[in-house]
C-alpha positions as CSV (number, residue, x, y, z in Angstrom):
1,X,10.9,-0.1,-22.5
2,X,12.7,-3.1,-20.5
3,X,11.2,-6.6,-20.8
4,X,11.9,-8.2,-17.3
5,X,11.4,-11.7,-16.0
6,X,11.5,-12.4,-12.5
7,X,9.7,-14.5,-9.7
8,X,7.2,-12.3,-7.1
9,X,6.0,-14.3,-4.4
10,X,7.0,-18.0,-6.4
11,X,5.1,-17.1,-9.4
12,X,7.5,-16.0,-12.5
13,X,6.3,-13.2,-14.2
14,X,7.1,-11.5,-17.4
15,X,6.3,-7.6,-18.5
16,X,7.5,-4.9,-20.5
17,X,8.4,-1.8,-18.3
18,X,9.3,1.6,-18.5
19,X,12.8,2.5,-18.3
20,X,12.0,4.8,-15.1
21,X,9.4,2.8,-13.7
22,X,9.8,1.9,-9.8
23,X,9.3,-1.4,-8.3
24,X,6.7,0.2,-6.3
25,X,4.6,1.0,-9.0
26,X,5.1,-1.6,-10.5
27,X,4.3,-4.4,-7.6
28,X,1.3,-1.7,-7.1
29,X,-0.2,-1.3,-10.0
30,X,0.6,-4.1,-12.8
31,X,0.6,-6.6,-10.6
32,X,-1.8,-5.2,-7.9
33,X,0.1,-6.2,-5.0
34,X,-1.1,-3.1,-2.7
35,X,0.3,-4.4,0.2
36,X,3.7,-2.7,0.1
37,X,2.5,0.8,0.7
38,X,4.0,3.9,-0.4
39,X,4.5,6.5,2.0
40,X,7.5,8.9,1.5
41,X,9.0,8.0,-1.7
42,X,12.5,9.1,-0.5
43,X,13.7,5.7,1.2
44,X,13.4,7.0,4.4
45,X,10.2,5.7,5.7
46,X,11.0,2.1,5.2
47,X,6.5,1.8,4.0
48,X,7.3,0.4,0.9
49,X,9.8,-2.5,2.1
50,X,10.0,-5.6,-0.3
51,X,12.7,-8.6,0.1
52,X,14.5,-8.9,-3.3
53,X,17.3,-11.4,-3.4
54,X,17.0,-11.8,0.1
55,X,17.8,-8.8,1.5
56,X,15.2,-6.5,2.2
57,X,15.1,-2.9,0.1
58,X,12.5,0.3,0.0
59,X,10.5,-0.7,-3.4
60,X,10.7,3.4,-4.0
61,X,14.4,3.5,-4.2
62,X,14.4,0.3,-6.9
63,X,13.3,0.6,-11.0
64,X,11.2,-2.5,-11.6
65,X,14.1,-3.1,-14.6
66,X,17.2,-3.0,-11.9
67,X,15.2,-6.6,-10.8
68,X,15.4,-8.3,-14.0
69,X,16.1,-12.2,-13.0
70,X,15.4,-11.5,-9.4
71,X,13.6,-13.2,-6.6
72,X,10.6,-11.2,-5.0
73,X,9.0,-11.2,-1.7
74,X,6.0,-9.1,-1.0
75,X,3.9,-8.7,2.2
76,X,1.1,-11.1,0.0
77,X,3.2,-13.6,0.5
78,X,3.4,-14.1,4.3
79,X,0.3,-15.8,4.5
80,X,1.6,-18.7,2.8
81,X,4.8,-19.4,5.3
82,X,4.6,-20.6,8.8
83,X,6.9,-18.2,10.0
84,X,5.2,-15.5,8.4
85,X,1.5,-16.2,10.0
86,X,3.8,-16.6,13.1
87,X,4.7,-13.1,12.5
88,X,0.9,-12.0,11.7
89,X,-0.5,-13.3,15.0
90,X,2.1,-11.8,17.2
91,X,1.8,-8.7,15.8
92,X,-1.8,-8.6,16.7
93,X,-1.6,-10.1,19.4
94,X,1.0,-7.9,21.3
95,X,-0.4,-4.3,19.6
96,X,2.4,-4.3,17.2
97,X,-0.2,-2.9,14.5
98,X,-1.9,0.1,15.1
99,X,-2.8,1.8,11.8
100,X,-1.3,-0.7,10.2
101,X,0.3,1.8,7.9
102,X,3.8,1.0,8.4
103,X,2.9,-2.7,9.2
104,X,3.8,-4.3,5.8
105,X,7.1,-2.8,5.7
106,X,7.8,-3.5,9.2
107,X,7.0,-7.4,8.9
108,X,9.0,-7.4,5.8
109,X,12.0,-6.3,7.5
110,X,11.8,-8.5,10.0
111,X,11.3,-11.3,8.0
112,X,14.4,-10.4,6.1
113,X,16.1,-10.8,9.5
114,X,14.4,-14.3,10.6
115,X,15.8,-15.6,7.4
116,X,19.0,-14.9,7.5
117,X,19.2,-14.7,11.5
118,X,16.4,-17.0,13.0
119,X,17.9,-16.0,16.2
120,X,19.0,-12.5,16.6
121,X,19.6,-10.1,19.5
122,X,18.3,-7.1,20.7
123,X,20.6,-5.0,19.1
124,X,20.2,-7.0,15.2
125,X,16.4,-6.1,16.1
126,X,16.9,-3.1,16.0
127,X,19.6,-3.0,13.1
128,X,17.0,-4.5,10.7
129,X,14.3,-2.0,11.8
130,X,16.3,0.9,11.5
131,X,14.4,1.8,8.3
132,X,10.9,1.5,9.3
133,X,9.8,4.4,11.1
134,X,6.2,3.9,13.0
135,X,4.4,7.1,14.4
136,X,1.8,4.7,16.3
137,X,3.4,2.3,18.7
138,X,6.7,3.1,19.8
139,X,8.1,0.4,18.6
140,X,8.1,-1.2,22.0
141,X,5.4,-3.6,20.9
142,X,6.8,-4.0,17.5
143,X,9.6,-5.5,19.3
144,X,7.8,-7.1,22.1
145,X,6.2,-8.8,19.1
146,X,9.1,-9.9,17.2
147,X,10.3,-11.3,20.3
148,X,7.1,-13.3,20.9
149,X,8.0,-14.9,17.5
150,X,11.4,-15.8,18.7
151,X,9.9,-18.0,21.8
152,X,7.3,-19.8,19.6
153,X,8.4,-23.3,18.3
């Protein structure tokens, strides 16, 4: 057992984990944040995609311990930021959700890359999405979306 402290969504929380227990699980299911879906467990899917420290990471690949001390976005969290509701609306707006499976993941990507590149190209579009596969749209209106973002004041 691990006792970690760190900050999810601006609130600073304290538990004991087990040594092999994933940030998934444990965003999941001791915190019940079920946005951040699990979907292949492998890193490959990009369902499961949680900013920590900034940079965005597949919550799978990551033991909740490995985050002692850090700094924790999760899909709950967009609803509070003016870029993320920014983010909501265009995705539903220009079809960018279908199932809404990969959804999560995919916003949490992107608003990896908003934050550290509030005006990126094509191709850094498509860099930071690399991860997230989607079976539904095509990704053309994931990225029509994205873009719609990038027009709005």
């Amino acid at each position: 057992m691990n006792s970690i402290k760190l900050t999810v969504n601006g609130i600073r929380v304290e538990k004991e984990v087990d040594d092999n227990r994933r940030l998934l699980d444990f965003l999941r299911e001791d915190l019940r944040l079920t946005g951040t879906k699990e979907g292949c467990s492998v890193g490959e899917c990009g369902a499961c995609t949680v900013i920590v420290d900034g940079k965005s990471v597949c919550a799978c690949l990551l033991l909740a311990a490995q985050c002692d001390g850090a700094e924790i976005t999760t899909i709950e969290a967009l609803a509070f930021s003016k870029q993320g509701r920014k983010l909501q609306h265009a995705f539903i707006r220009h079809g960018g959700v279908q199932c809404g499976f990969c959804t999560p993941g995919v916003l949490m990507s992107t608003k990896a890359l908003l934050d550290s590149n509030p005006h990126p190209d094509d191709a850094a579009i498509y860099e930071a999405l690399e991860g997230n596969l989607c079976r539904c749209t095509g990704y053309h209106p994931i990225i029509k979306s994205i873009k719609a973002v990038l027009k709005t004041p």
